[in-house]
C-alpha positions in Angstrom: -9.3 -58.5 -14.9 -5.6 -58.7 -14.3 -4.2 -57.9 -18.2 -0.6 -58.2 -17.4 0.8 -59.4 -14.3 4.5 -58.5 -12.8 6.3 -62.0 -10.8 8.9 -61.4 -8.7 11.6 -63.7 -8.1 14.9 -63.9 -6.2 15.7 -67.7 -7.4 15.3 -68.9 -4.7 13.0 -72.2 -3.9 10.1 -70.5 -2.3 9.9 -67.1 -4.7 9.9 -70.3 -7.8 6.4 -71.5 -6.1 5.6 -67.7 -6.9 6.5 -67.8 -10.2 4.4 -71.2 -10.8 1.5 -69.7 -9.2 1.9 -66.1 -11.6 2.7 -68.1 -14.6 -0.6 -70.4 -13.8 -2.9 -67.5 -13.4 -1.6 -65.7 -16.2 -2.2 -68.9 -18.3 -5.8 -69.2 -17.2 -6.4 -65.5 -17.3 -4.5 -64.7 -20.8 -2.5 -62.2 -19.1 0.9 -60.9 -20.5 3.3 -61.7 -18.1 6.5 -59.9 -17.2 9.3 -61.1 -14.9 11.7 -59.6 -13.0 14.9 -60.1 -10.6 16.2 -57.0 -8.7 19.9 -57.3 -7.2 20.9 -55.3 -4.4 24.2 -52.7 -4.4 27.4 -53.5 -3.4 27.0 -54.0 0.3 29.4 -51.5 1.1 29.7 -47.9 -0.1 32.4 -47.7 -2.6 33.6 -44.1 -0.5 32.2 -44.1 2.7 32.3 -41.3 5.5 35.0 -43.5 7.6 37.2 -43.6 4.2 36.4 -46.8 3.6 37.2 -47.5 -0.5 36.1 -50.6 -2.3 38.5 -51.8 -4.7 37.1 -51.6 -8.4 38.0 -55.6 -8.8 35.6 -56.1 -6.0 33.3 -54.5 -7.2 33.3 -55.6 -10.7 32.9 -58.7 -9.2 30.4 -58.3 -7.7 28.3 -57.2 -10.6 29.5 -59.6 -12.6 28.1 -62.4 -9.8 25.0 -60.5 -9.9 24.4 -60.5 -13.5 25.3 -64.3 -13.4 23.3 -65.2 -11.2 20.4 -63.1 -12.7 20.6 -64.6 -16.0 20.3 -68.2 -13.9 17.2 -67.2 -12.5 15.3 -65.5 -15.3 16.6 -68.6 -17.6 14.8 -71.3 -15.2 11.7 -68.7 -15.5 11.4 -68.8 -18.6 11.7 -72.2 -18.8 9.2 -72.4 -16.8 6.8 -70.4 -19.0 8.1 -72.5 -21.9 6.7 -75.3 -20.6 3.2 -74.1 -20.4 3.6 -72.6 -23.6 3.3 -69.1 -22.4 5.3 -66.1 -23.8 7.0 -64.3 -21.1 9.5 -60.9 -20.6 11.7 -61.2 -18.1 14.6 -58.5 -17.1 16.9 -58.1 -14.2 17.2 -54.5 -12.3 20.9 -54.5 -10.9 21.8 -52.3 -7.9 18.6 -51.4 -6.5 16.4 -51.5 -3.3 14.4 -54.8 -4.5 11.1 -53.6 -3.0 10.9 -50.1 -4.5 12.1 -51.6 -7.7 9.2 -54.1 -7.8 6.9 -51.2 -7.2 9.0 -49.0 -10.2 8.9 -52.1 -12.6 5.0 -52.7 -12.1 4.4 -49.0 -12.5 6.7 -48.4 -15.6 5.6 -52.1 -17.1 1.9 -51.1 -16.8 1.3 -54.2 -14.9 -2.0 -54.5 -12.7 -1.0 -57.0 -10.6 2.3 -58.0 -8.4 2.7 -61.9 -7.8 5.6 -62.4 -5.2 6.4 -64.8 -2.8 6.8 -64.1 0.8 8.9 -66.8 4.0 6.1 -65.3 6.3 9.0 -64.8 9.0 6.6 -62.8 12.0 8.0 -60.9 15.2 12.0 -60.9 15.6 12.8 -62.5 12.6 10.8 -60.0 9.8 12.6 -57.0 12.1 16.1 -58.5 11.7 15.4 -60.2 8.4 13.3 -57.1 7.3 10.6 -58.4 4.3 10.5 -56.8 0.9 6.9 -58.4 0.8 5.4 -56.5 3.7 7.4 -53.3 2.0 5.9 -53.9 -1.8 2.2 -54.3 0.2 2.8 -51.3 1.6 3.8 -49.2 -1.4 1.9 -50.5 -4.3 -0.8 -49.1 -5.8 -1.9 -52.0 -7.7 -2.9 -55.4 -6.1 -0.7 -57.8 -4.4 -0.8 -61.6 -4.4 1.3 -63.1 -2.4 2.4 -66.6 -2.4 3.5 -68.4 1.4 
């Protein structure tokens, strides 16, 4: 059924339920299992239209955080997959829009199903907080599970 399934994960408490839950149905299934951490860009645009210019510094730092704080995350996955003796792939995709790159990474991974977690924020809250979820479900062409 699902041969190889993509797991999202941002680190954070909630999105390392989604993990558990992609890591246990790739177990029971025998699925490969791939996953992935996307890091936005630099907040703002190194040359912007009001002349605005980020110093290099701050932006090497910035990366540097990101890739940092990546490597954290996919580490404690794959612990995770260590523990239930599963053989997982795991890869960070820096400076990106997280949701298209989700959608990019199952596509180009030939996965055939997306396992993300979602804070299942509703009315004000999803429009300020926006919801990469609700954007992945949208875009994907493969199925979505997705973990509240």
């Amino acid at each position: 059924m699902y041969t190889h399934i993509l797991v999202s994960t941002d680190g954070s408490e909630l999105a390392q339920n989604g993990v558990n839950h992609g890591l246990s149905l790739a177990k029971a299934l025998g699925s490969k299992i791939t996953i992935v951490t996307v890091t936005a860009p630099f907040p703002v645009p190194t040359i912007g239209a009001g002349g605005w210019a980020t110093a290099g510094m701050d932006l090497d730092r910035f990366e540097d955080g990101n890739k940092e704080h990546a490597k954290a995350i996919l580490s404690a996955a794959k612990a995770a997959a260590e523990k239930m003796a599963l053989t997982v792939e795991t890869f960070h995709i820096p400076n990106a829009l997280p949701a298209a790159a989700i959608v990019d990474a199952a596509k180009t991974q030939g996965c055939n199903l997306i396992v993300m977690a979602s804070h299942g924020h509703r009315g004000i809250k999803r429009v300020l907080l926006g919801s990469q979820t609700a954007e992945v479900l949208a875009t994907a062409h493969i199925p979505v599970l997705v973990i509240h």
